[in-house]
C-alpha positions as CSV (number, residue, x, y, z in Angstrom):
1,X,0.0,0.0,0.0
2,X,3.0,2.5,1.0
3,X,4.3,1.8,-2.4
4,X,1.6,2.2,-4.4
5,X,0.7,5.3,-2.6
6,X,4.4,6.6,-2.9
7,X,3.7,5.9,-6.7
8,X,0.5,7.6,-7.1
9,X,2.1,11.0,-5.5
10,X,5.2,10.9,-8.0
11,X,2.4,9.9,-10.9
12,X,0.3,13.2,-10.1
13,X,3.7,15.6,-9.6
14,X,6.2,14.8,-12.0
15,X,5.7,11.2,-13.7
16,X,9.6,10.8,-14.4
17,X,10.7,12.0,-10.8
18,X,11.2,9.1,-8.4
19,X,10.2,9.6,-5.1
20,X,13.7,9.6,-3.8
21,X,14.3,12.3,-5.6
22,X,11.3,14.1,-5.1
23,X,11.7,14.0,-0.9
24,X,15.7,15.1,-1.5
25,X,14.1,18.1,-3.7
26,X,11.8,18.8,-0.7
27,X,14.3,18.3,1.9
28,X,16.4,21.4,-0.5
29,X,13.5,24.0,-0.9
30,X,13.2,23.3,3.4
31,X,16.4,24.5,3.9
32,X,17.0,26.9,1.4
33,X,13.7,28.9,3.1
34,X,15.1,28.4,6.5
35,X,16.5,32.3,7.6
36,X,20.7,30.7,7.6
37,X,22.5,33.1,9.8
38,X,26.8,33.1,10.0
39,X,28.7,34.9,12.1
40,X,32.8,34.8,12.4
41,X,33.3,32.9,15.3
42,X,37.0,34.2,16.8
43,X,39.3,32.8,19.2
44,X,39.3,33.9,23.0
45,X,42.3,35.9,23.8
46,X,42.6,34.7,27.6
47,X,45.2,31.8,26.9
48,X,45.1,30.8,30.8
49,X,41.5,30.2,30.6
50,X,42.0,28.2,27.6
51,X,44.1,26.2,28.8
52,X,42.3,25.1,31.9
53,X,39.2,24.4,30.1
54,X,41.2,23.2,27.0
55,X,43.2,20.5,29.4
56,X,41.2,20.1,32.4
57,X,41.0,16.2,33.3
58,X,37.9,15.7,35.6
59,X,39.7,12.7,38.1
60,X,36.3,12.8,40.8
61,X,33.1,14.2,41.8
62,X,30.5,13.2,44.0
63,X,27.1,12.0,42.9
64,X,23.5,12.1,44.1
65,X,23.9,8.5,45.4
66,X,27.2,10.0,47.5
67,X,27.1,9.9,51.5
68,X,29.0,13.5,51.2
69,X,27.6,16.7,52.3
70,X,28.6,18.8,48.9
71,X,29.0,18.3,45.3
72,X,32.7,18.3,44.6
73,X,34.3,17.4,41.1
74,X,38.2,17.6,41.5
75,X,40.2,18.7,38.2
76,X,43.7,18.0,37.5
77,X,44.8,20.4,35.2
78,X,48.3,21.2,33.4
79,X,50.0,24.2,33.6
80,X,51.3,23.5,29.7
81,X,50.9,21.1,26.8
82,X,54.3,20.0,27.1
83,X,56.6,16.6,27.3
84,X,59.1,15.2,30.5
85,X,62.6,15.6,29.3
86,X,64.2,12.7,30.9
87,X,63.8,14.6,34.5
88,X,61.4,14.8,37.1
89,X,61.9,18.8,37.2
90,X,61.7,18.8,33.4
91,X,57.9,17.7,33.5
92,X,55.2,20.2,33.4
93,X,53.2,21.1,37.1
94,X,49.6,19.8,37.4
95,X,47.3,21.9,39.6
96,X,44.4,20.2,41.4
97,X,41.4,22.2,41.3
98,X,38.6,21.1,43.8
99,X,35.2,22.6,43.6
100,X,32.7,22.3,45.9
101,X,28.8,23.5,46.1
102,X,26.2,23.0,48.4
103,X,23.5,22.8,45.2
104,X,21.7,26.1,46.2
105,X,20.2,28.0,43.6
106,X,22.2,31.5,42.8
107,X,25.3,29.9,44.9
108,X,29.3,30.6,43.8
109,X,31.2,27.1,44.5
110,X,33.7,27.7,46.3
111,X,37.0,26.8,44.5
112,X,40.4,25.8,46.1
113,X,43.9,25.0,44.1
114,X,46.7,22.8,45.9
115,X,50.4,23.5,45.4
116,X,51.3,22.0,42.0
117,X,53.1,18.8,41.8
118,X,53.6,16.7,38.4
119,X,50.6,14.7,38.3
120,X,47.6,13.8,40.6
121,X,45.5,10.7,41.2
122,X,42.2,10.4,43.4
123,X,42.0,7.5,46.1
124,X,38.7,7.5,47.7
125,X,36.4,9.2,49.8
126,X,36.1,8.9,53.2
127,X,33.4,9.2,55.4
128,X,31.9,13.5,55.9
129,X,32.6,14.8,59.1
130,X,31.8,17.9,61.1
131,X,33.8,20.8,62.2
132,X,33.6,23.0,65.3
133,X,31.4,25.2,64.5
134,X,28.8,22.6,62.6
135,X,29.8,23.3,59.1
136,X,29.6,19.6,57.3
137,X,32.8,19.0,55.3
138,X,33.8,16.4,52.7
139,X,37.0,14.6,53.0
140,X,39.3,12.8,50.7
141,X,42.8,11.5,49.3
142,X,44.8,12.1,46.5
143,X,48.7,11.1,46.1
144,X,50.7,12.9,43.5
145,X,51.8,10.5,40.2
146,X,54.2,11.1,37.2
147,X,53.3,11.0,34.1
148,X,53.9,7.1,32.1
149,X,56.3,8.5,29.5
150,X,59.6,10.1,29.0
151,X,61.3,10.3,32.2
152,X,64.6,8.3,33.2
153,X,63.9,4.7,35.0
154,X,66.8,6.1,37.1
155,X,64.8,9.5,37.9
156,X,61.4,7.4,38.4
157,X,62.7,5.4,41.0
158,X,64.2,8.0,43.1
159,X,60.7,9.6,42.8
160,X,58.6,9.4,46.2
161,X,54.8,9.9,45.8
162,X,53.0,11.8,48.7
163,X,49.2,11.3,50.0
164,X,47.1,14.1,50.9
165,X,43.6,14.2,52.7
166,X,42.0,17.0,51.6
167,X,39.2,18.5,54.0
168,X,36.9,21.0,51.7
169,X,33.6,22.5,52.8
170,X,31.8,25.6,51.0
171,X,33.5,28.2,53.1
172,X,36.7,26.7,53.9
173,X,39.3,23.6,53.3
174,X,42.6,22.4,54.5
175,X,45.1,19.6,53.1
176,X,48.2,17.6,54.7
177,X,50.6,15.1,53.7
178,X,49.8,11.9,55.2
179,X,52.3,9.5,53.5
180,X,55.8,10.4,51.5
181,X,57.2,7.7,49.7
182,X,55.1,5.1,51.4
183,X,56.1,6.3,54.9
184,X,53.2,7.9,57.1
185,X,54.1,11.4,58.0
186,X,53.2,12.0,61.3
187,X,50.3,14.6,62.5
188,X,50.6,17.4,65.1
């Protein structure tokens, strides 16, 4: 039936036209009407921003199933697009970005930067706490990491990784080293 009907329609328009053809005509007048607007589309100037947004890797972030008090996503982001050179020092820094909002509507996240190493990798969560003054906070770990290629097996293995727990809440945050090279680092 949807052939012969597909038939008739070519039949009555244009008897040599297949309907193929016809629709592809159609589907040509639709979107030559259509109002096409073009505009040059140039390049942001701020380089900085560009390249946190251009290399930003997203490593965690809590969900709506988490047992934490805030939505954080934590960011490792390069300082360049550039290679190791054999050395640790020659590598480029990676900053770790940690955001954290409580979800209200019209609320800023707060936003907090550790001190850049080369590389960053998340561990877990652990369980929210509360300070003092009742403000919930969200807690976790990260240790610092190299990146896989181009630095000396020499220079990797006189590498020591460090642990941090990071405490974060919407109007305030602390970190310390836990661990350096495997070895706890003890607490005052």
């Amino acid at each position: 039936m949807r052939r012969h009907r597909a038939r008739l329609v070519s039949d009555l328009c244009l008897p040599h036209w297949t309907t193929d053809m016809l629709l592809r005509c159609a589907l040509v007048l639709l979107l030559c009407a259509s109002p096409v607007r073009a505009a040059d589309l140039p390049p942001s100037t701020d380089h900085r921003l560009a390249t946190i947004l251009g290399l930003a890797q997203e490593i965690a972030a809590t969900d709506g199933r988490s047992e934490q008090p805030y939505r954080v996503r934590i960011y490792a982001i390069p300082d360049a697009i550039e290679e190791c050179a054999g050395s640790v020092a020659s590598c480029p820094d990676v900053r770790l970005f940690v955001s954290v909002s409580s979800g209200d509507l019209g609320e800023t996240p707060s936003l907090y930067v550790l001190p850049p190493r080369k590389g960053w990798t998340f561990l877990h969560w652990e369980p929210p706490q509360t300070q003092r003054d009742g403000a919930p906070v969200t807690i976790f770990r990260v240790r610092t990491a190299l990146p896989e290629a181009n630095i000396d097996a020499a220079a990797r293995a006189g590498w020591k990784p460090e642990t941090f727990r990071i405490m974060v809440g919407t109007s305030g945050g602390s970190w310390n080293v836990i661990a350096s090279g495997g070895t706890r680092v003890p607490q005052h």
